[in-house]
C-alpha positions as CSV (number, residue, x, y, z in Angstrom):
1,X,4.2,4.3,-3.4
2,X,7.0,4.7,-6.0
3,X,10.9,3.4,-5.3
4,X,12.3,6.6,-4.8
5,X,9.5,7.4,-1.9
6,X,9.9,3.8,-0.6
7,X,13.8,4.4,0.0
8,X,12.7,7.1,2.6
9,X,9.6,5.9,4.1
10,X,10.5,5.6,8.1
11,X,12.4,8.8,7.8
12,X,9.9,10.8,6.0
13,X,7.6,9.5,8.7
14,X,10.0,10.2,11.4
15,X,10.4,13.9,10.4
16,X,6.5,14.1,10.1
17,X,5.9,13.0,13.5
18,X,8.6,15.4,15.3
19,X,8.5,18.1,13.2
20,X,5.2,18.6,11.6
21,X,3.0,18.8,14.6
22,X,0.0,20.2,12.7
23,X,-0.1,16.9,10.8
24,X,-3.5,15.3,11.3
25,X,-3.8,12.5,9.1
26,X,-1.0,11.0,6.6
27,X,-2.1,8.3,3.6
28,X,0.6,6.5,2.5
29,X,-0.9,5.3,-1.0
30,X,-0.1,2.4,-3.7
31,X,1.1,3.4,-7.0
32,X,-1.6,3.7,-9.2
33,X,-0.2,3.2,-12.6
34,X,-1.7,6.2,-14.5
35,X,0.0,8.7,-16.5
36,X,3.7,9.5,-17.0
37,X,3.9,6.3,-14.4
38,X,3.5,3.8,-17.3
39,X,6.4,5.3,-19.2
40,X,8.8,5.6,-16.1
41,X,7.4,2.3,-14.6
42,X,10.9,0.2,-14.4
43,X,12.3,3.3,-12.9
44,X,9.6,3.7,-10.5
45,X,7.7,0.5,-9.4
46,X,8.5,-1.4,-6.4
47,X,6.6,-4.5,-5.3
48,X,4.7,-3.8,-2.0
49,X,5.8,-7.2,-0.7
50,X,9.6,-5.6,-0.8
51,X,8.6,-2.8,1.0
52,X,6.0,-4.4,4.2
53,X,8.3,-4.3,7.2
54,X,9.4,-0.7,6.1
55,X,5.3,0.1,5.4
56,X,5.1,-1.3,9.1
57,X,7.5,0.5,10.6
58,X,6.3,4.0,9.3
59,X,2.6,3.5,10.2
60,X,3.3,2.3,13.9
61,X,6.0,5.0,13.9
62,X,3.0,7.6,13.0
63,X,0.3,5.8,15.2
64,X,2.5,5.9,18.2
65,X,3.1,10.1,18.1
66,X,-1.0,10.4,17.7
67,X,-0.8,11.1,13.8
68,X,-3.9,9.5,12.1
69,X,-2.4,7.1,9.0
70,X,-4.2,5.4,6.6
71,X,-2.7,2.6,4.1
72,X,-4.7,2.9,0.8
73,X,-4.2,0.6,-2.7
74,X,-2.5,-2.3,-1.2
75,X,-3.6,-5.8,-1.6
76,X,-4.2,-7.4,1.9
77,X,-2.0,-10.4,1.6
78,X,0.9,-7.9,0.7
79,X,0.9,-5.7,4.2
80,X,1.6,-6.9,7.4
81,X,-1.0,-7.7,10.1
82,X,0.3,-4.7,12.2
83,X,-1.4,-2.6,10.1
84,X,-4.5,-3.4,9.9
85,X,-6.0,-0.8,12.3
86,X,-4.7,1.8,9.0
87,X,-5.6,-0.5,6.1
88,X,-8.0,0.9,3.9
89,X,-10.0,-0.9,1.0
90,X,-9.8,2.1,-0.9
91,X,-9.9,1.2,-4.8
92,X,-12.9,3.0,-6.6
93,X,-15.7,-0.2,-7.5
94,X,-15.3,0.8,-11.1
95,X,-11.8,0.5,-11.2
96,X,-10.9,-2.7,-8.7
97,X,-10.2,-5.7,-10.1
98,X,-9.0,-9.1,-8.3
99,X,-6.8,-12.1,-10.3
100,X,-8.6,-15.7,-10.7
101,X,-5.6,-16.3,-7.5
102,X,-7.5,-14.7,-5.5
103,X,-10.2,-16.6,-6.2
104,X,-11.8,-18.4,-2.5
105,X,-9.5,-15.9,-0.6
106,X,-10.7,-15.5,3.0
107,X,-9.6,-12.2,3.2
108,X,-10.8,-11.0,-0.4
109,X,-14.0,-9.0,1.6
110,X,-11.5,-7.1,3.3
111,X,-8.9,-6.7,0.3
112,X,-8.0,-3.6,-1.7
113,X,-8.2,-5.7,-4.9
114,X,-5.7,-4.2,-7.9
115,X,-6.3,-1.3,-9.9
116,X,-7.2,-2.5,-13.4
117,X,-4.5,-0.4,-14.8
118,X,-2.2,-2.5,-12.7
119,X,-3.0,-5.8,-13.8
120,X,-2.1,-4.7,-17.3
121,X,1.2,-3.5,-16.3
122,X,2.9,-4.9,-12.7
123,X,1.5,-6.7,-10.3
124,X,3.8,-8.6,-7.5
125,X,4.7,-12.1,-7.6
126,X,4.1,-12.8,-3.8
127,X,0.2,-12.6,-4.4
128,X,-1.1,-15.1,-2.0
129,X,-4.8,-16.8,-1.3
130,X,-5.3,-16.9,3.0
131,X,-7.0,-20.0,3.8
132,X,-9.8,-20.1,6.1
C-alpha cells in the first residue's frame, strides 16, 4: 500500500462493503517498489508498522460483510494477529528475500519475507524476530 491509499483505508473498505455488493474478494497489497515508485518513494512509502491497526480495521471490517480479503507483501511481525485468517505469504520465491534479523524467527515459515527491491530501498525499522 502507498500513503495516499493508507490515509483512506477503512473508508475505502467501508464503501466497498455497503456499496459494492458484487465484490467477491479485495487484496489489499504491500508496496512493491518497482517502477515510477522508486522515484516518488519519499512521497509514497509508508511503513506497514504505521498503518497495522488501520490494516486491521479494514480487513475485519470486509470479513464481517462476507467480502473475501486477502493481505499480500507484508512481513508477519508488521500486521496484527487479527489478521491472520487474510495473511498471505505471497512474495514470488525468486524475488523474496529475508534480513540476517530475521534470522531464528519462529514465524519466518509463515512470513511474507521482503521483496528484494525493498531491501535496497525502504524497509521498516520495527522489524522484529518472535521468539519461540
Amino acid at each position: 500500500m502507498q500513503r495516499y491509499s493508507v490515509e483512506r483505508l477503512e473508508e475505502i473498505a467501508n464503501f466497498i462493503a455497503r456499496n459494492l455488493l458484487f465484490v467477491d474478494h479485495v487484496a489489499l497489497m504491500g508496496l512493491e517498489i518497482m517502477g515510477f515508485t522508486r522515484a516518488n518513494l519519499d512521497e509514497l512509502w509508508v511503513d506497514q508498522y504505521d498503518y497495522k491497526d488501520k490494516l486491521s480495521a479494514a480487513v475485519n471490517l470486509l470479513s464481517s460483510y462476507g467480502v473475501n480479503v486477502s493481505v499480500y507483501n507484508h512481513q508477519r511481525c508488521l500486521v496484527n494477529d487479527d489478521v491472520m485468517h487474510a495473511y498471505r505469504k505471497s512474495i514470488s520465491d525468486w524475488k523474496n528475500e529475508y534480513l540476517i534479523e530475521c534470522n531464528g524467527c519462529a514465524k519466518q515459515t509463515e512470513c511474507g519475507g521482503f521483496f528484494a527491491s525493498q531491501i535496497k530501498y525502504r524497509i521498516s525499522k520495527n522489524i522484529q524476530k518472535f521468539n519461540i
